[in-house]
C-alpha positions as a Python dict, from the first residue, in 0.01 Angstrom:
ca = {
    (1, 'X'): (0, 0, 0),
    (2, 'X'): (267, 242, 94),
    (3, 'X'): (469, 160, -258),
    (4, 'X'): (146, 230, -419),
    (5, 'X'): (115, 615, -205),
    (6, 'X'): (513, 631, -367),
    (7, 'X'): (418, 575, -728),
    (8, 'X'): (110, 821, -652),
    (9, 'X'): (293, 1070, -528),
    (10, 'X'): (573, 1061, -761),
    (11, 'X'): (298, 1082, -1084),
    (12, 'X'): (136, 1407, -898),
    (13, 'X'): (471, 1530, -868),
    (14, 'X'): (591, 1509, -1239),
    (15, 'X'): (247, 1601, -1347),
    (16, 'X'): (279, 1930, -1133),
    (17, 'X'): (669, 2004, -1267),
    (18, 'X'): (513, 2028, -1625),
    (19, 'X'): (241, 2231, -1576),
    (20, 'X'): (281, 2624, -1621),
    (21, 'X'): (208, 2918, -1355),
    (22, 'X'): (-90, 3035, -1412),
    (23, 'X'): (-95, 3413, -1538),
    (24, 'X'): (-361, 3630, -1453),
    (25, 'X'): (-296, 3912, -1712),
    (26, 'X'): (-571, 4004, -1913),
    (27, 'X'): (-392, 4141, -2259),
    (28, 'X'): (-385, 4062, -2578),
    (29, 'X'): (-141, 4206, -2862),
    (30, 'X'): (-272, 4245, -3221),
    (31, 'X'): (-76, 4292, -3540),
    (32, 'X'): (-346, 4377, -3822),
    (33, 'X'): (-49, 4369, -4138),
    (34, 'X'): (-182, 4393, -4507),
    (35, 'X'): (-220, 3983, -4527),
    (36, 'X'): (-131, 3857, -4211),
    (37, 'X'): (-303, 3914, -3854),
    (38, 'X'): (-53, 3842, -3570),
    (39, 'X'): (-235, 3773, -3199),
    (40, 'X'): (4, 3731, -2923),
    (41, 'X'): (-153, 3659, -2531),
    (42, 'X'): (86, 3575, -2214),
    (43, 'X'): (235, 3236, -2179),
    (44, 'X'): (37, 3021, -1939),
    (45, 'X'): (-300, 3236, -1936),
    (46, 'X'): (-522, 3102, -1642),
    (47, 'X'): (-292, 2806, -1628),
    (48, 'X'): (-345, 2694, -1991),
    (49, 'X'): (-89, 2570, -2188),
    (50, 'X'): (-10, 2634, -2529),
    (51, 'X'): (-154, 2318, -2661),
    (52, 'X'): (-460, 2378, -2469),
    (53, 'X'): (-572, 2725, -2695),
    (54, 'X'): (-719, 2726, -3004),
    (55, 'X'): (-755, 3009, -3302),
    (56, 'X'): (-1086, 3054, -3378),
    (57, 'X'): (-1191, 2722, -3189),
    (58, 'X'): (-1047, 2515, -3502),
    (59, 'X'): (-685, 2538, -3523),
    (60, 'X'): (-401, 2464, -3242),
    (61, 'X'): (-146, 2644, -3369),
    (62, 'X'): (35, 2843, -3142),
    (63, 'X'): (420, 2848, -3065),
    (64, 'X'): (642, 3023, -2758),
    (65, 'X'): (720, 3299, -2885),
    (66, 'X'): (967, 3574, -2615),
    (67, 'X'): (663, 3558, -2313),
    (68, 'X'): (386, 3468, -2526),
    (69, 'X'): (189, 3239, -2711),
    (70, 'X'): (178, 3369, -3069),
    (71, 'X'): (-123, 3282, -3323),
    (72, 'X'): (-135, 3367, -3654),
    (73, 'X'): (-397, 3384, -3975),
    (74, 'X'): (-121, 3375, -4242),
    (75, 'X'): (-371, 3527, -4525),
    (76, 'X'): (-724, 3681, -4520),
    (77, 'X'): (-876, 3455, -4714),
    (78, 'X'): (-1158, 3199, -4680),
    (79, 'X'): (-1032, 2955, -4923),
    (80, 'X'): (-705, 2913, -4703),
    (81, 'X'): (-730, 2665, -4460),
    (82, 'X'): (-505, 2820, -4196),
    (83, 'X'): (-799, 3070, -4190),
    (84, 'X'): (-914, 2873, -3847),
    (85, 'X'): (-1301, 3007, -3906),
    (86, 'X'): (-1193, 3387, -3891),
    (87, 'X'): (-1521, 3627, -3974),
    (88, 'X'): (-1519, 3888, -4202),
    (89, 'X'): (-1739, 4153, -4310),
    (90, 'X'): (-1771, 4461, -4532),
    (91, 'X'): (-1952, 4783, -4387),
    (92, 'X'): (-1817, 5048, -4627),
    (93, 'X'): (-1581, 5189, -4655),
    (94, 'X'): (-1391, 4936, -4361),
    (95, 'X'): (-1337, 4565, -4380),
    (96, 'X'): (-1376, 4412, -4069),
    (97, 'X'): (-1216, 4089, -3952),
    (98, 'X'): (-1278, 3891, -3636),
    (99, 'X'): (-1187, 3602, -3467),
    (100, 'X'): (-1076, 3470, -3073),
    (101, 'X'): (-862, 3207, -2925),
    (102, 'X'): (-1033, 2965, -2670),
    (103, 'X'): (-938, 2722, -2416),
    (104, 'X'): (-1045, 2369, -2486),
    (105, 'X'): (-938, 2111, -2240),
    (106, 'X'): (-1052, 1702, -2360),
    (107, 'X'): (-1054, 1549, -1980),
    (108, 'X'): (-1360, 1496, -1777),
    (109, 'X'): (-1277, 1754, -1552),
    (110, 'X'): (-1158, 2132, -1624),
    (111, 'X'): (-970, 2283, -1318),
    (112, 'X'): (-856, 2615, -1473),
    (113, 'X'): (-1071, 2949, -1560),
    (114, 'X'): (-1200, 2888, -1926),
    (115, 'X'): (-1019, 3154, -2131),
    (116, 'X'): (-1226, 3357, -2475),
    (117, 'X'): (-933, 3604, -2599),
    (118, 'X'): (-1189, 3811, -2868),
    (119, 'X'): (-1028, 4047, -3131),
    (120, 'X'): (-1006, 4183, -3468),
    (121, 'X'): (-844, 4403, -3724),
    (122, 'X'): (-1032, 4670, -3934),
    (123, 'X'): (-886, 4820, -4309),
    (124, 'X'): (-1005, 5089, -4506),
    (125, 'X'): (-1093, 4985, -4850),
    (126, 'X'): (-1034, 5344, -5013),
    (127, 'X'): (-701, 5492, -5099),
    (128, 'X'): (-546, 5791, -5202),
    (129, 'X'): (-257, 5702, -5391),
    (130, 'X'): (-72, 6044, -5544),
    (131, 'X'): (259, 6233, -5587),
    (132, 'X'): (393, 6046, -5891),
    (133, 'X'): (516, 6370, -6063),
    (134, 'X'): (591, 6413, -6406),
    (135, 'X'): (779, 6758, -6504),
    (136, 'X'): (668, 6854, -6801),
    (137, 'X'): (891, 6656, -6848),
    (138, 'X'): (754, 6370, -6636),
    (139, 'X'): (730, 6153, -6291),
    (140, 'X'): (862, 6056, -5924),
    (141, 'X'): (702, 5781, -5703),
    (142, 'X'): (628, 5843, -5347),
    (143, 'X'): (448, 5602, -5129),
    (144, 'X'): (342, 5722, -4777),
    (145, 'X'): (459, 5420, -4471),
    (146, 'X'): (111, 5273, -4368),
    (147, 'X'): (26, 5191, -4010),
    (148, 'X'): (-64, 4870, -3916),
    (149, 'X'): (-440, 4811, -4023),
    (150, 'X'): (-382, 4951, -4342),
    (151, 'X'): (-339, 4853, -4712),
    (152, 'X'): (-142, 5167, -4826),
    (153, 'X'): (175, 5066, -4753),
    (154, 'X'): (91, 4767, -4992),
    (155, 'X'): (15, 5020, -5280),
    (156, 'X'): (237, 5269, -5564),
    (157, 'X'): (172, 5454, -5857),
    (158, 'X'): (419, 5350, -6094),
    (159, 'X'): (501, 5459, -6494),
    (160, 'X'): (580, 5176, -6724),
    (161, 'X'): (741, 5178, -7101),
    (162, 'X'): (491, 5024, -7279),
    (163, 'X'): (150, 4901, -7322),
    (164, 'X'): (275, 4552, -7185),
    (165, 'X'): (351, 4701, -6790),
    (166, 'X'): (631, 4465, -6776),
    (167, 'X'): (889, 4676, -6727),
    (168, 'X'): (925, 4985, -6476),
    (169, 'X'): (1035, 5351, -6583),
    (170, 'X'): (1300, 5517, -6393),
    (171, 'X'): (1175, 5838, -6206),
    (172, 'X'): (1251, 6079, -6207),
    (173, 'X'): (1201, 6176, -6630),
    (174, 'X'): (1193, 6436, -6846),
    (175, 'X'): (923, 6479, -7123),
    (176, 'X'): (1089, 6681, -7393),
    (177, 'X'): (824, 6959, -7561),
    (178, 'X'): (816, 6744, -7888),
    (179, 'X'): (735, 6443, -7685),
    (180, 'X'): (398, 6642, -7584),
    (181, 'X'): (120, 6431, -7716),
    (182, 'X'): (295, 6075, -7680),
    (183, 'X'): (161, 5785, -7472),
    (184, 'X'): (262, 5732, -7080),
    (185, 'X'): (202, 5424, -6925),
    (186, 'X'): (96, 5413, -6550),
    (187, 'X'): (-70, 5175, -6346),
    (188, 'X'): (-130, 5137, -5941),
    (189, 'X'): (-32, 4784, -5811),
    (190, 'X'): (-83, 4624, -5449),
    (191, 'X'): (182, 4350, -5367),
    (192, 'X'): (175, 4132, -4996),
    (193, 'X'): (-233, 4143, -5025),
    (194, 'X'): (-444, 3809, -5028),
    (195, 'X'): (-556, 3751, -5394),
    (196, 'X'): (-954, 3790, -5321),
    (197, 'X'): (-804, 4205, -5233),
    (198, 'X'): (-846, 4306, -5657),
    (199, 'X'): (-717, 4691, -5673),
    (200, 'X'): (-967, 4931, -5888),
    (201, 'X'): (-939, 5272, -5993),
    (202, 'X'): (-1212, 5474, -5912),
    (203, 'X'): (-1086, 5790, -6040),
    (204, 'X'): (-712, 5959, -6125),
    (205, 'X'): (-660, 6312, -6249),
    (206, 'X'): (-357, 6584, -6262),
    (207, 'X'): (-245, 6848, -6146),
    (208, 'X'): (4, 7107, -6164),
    (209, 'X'): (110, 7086, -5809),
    (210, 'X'): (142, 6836, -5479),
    (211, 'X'): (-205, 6919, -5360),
    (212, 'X'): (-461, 6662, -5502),
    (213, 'X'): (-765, 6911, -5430),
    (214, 'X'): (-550, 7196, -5603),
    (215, 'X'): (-863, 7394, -5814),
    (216, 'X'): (-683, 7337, -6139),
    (217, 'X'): (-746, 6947, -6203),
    (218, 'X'): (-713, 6751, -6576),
    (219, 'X'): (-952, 6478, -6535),
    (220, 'X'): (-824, 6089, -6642),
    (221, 'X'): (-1037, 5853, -6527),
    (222, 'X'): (-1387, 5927, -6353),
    (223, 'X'): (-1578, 5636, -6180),
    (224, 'X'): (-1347, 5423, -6335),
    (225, 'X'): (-1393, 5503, -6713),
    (226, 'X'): (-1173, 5737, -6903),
    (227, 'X'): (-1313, 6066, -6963),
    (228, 'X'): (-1174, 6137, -7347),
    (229, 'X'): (-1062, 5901, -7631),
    (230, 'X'): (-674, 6001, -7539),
    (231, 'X'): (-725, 5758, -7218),
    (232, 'X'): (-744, 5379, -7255),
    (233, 'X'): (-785, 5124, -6945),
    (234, 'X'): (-634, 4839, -6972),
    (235, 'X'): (-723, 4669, -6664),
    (236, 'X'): (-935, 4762, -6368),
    (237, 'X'): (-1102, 4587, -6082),
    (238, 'X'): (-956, 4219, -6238),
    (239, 'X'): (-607, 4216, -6057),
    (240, 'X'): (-352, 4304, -5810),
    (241, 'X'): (-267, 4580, -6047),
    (242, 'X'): (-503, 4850, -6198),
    (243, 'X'): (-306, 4995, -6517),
    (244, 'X'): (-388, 5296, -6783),
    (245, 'X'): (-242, 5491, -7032),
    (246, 'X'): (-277, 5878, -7154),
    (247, 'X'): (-152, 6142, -7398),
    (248, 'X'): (161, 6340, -7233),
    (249, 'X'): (80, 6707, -7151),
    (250, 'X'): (93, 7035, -6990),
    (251, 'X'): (-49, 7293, -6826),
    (252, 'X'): (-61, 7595, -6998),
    (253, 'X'): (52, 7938, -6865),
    (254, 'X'): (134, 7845, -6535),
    (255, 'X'): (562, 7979, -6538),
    (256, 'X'): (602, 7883, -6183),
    (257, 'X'): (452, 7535, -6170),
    (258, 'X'): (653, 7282, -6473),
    (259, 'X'): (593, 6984, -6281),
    (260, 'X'): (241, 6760, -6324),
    (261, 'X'): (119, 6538, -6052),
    (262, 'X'): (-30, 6216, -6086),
    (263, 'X'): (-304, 6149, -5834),
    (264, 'X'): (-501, 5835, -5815),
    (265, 'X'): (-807, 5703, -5608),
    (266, 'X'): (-832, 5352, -5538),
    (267, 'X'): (-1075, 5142, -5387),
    (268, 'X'): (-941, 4793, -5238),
    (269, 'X'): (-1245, 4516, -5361),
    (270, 'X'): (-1278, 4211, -5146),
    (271, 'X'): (-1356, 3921, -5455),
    (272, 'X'): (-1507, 3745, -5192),
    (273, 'X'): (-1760, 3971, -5027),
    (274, 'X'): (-1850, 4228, -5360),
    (275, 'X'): (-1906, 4253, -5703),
    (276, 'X'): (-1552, 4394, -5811),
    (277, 'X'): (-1607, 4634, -6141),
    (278, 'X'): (-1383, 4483, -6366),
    (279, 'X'): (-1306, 4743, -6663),
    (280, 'X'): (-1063, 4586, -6952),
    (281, 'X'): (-924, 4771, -7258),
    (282, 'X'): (-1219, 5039, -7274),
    (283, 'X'): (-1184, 5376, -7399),
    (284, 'X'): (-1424, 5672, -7499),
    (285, 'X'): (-1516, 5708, -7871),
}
């Protein structure tokens, strides 16, 4: 009997030397990045371990990670199956996307606090993508850092040498006065997003300085169709990249101002959720 109390006691005591202390803190870290969503509670919550937690109620994947247990949705999509039963929902302009980690323990009996870690990350669908300059005599790229939440960081205006968009065109570049009246290439592209995110152009216009609302505008593209016969789509709405090409110009009598700015709106479309316009090789006639 008492070699039986030894074995006993010896189990309870090995039992004991793996299980965690229990920690009472109540926070949860959240990384909302343009296709990944990063959750991160303290190690041990409530006595749990690692094992014991599951993303979205599905998936028991968490790791140590410096203090923490670390979850993570590696892409906003449905179709992935890493997605662990995340929620998502459009209320414009914001997409919203939810999920929680849970404790779920398989004995009969459950001797620690159940644990429901709840939280989400929101991201604005409409962007203002601008500053690609051209000097009348043509263009520079600037892309402002996005916070985390936030597609923009994802997106940039970018000038191409031909009709193909294969191939990049250094900016800074000058536009000669006899080259007044030739084709420019230009397109805004979103790398790092999920491929249900398609990237459409809801309007783009110039102007003859860095301010987008500047009274002095030359209309492009308007609810994403080109506004003369000199503008052609090529894609919109269908891709990861939304691309379009126009005559070369300038604004007249304005001495002081010899650059032209490039300023596009653009409306992030979740495949999934909407109806994404997709405009291909239209023009005006």
């Amino acid at each position: 009997m008492a070699g039986k109390a030894l074995v006993l006691l010896a189990v309870f005591a090995e039992a004991s030397a793996r299980s965690c202390t229990p920690n009472k803190a109540d926070v949860i870290l959240v990384f909302c990045y343009p296709k990944t969503i990063i959750t991160k509670i303290p190690e041990c919550p409530y006595g749990w371990e690692v094992h014991q937690l599951a993303l979205g109620g599905l998936c028991y994947n968490g790791v140590h990670e410096g203090g923490y247990y670390q979850f993570v949705i590696p892409d906003l999509s449905p179709k992935n199956k890493s997605y662990c039963g995340t929620q998502s929902e459009y209320k414009p302009p914001i997409y919203h996307f939810y999920s929680h980690i849970v404790s779920n323990d398989s004995t009969v009996i459950v001797k620690n606090q159940p644990v429901n870690y709840s939280f989400s990350c929101t991201y604005h669908s409409t962007y203002l993508v601008n500053q690609a300059a051209f000097d009348q005599r043509v263009a520079t790229v600037h892309v402002k850092n996005g916070s985390m939440g936030t597609f923009e960081s994802q997106l940039s205006l970018n000038f191409y040498t031909n009709a193909k968009f294969s191939t990049k065109k250094e900016a800074p570049f000058v536009l000669e006065t006899s080259e007044i009246g030739s084709d420019l290439f230009a397109g805004v592209e979103a790398k790092g997003l999920s491929t249900r995110f398609k990237v459409v152009l809801n309007s783009c216009w110039a102007t003859p300085s860095a301010d987008f609302m500047y009274p002095l505008q030359w209309q492009l593209i308007n609810k994403g169709c080109p506004t003369d016969e000199t503008v052609l789509v090529h894609e919109n709405g269908k891709d990861h990249r939304a691309t379009f090409q126009f005559n070369a110009f300038r604004f007249q009598n304005i001495p002081k101002l010899s650059k032209v700015w490039l300023h596009c709106e653009t409306f992030i479309c979740d495949s999934e959720k909407l109806s994404c316009p997709v405009v291909s090789l239209l023009s005006v006639k």
